[in-house]
N, C-alpha and C positions, 0 to 999 in steps of 0.2 A: 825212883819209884819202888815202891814192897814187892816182893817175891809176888805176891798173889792178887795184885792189883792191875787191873787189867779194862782197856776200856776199846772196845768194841765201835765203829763206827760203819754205817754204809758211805758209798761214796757220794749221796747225796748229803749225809751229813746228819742224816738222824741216829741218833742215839738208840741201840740197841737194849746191850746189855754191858753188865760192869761188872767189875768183881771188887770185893773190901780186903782193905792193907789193915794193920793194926790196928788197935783201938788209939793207940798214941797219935797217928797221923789224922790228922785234921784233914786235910783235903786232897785229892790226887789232880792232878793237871795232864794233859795229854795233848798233841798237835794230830786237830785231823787233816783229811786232804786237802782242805783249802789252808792249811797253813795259818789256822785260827784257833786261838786256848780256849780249850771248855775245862772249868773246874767244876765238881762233884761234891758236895758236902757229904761225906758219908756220918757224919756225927750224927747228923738229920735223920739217920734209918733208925728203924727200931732193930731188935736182936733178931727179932724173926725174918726182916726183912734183909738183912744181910747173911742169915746163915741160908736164905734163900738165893741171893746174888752168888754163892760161894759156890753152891750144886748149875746155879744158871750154867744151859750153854751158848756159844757164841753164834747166833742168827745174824744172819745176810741174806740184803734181800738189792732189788737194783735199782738204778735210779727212779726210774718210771714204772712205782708201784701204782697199779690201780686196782681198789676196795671193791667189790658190788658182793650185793647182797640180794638175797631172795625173799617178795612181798610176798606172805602166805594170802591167797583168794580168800576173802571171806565173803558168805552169802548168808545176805540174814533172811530168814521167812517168818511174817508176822504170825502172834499167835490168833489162833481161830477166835471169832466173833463167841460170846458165851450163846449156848440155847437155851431160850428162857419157853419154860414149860407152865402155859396158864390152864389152871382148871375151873371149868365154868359149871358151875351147882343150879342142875334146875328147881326151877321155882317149886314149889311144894301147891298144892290146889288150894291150900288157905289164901296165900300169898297170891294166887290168883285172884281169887275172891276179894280178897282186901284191895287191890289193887282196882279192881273194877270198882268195886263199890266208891270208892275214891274219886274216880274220874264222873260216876254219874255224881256225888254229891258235888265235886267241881262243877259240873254241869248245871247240875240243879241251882248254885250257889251263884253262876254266873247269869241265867236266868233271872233268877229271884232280884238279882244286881240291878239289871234291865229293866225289869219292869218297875224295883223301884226311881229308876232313871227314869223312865217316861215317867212316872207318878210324880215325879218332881218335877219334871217340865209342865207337866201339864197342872199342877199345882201351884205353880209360880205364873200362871195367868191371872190377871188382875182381874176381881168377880165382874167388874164394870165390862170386861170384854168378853166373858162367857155369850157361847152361839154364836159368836163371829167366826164363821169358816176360815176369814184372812187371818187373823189372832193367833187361829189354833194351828195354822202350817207355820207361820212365823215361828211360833216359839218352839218349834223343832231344831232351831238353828239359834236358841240360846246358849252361846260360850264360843262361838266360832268366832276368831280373830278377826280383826279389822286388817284389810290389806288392798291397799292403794290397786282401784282399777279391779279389786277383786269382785267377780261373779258367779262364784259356784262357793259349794259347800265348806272348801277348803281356806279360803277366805272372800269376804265382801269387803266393799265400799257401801256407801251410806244407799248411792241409786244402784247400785250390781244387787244388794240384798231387795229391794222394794220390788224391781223387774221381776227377781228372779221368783220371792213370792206370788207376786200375781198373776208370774205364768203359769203354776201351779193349779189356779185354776182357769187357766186360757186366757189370761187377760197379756196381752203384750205390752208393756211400756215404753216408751224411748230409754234408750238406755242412759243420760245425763240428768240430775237432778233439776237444772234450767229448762229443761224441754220436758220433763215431766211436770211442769210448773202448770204447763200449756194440753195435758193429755185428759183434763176433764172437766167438772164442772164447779167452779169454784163456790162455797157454803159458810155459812155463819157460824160461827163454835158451836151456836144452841141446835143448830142442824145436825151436828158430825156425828157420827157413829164409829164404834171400833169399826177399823177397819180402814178408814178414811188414808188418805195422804196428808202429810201436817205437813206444811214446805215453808223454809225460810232461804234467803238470797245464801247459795251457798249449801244446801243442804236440806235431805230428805229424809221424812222418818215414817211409821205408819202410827195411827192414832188407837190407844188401846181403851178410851172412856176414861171420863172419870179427869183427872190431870194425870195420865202417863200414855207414856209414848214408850215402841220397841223399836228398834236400832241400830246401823254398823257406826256407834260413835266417831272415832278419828283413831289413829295409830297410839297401839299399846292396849287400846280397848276391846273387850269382843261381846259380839251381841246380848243385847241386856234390853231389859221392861226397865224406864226408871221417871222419875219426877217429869215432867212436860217443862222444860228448861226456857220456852220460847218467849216473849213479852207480847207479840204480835203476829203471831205467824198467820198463813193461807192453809184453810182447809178443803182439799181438794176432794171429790167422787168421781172415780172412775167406773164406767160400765153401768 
């Protein structure tokens, strides 16, 4: 072995520190305490790293080294929510005025709407039924859907709408189209008046003059004035 080659072992057998032989020597060999060769490439170092093994000194340390180290605490605190600063512009008195005036013209607009809605219902009576009191409550219930069993406004059936008219003005019907068949007094076509009952097996309509009848047709339909569809039907008076 070189003059200044030197190889350091604890008695567990790790490898400390070493020192470089010549540049000529290729590797140093050494017996540690177990009686086992460790060779050292020093060729493998660089110049720094052996003129650094040459100042190294020789550490010893014992078998049963044990390492611990210290976790630094870290405590994180979120950052704060932003404050969001709203500024609210009062209205200026045009902007009042405008504003109103707005709402009566909506008003106004919805009005005007209205009535021409009634003017259209009541426009859409057929002249044959003008001055039938029954005619003119009927056709307040022009567009309301047909619905199985239905009797109020929200939907009818053919006899839930007929009833429901003519209690309107205190007339009671049975509530079934077959048993309104039976609630008056049966009449010739050249008798009937708007107003009348038109009954065929299965269904009830009211008579509006003229060939037209108004009506809860069947499902998907909603009350409507339309052509008198019947080939034969019973013209009933009630009251």
């Amino acid at each position: 072995m070189g003059r200044r080659t030197a190889v350091v072992a604890a008695s567990s057998g790790l490898l400390v520190s070493m020192l470089g032989g010549p540049a000529a020597q290729a590797a140093t060999t050494h017996t540690d305490n177990s009686g086992k060769l460790s060779t050292v490439d020093l060729d493998a170092l660089t110049a720094a790293a052996k003129a650094e093994l040459q100042t190294s000194k020789t550490v010893t340390v014992t078998k049963h080294v044990k390492w611990t180290a210290d976790a630094a605490s870290v405590k994180v605190t979120p950052a704060p929510e932003p404050v969001v600063h709203r500024t609210v512009q009062a209205a200026s008195r045009s902007e009042v005025r405008t504003a109103l005036t707005s709402t009566d013209d909506s008003s106004s607009s919805s009005d005007t709407s209205t009535s021409s809605s009634s003017s259209s219902s009541s426009a859409s009576i057929p002249s044959s039924a003008n001055g039938s009191k029954i005619i003119a409550i009927a056709s307040r219930y022009v567009g309301v859907p047909y619905v199985y069993g239905g009797t109020t406004p929200s939907g009818f059936d053919c006899s839930g709408f007929t009833s429901y008219v003519y209690a309107q003005i205190g007339i009671s019907l049975p509530r079934t189209s077959s048993a309104q068949h039976y609630a008056g007094t049966i009449i010739s076509r050249a008798e009937a008046k708007p107003g009348d009952l038109i009954w065929t097996p299965g269904h009830v309509a009211i008579y509006a003059g003229g060939n037209t009848i108004i009506d809860a047709p069947r499902p998907g339909k909603t009350i409507q004035f339309r052509a008198m569809w019947q080939t034969n039907p019973t013209f009933i008076r009630v009251g």
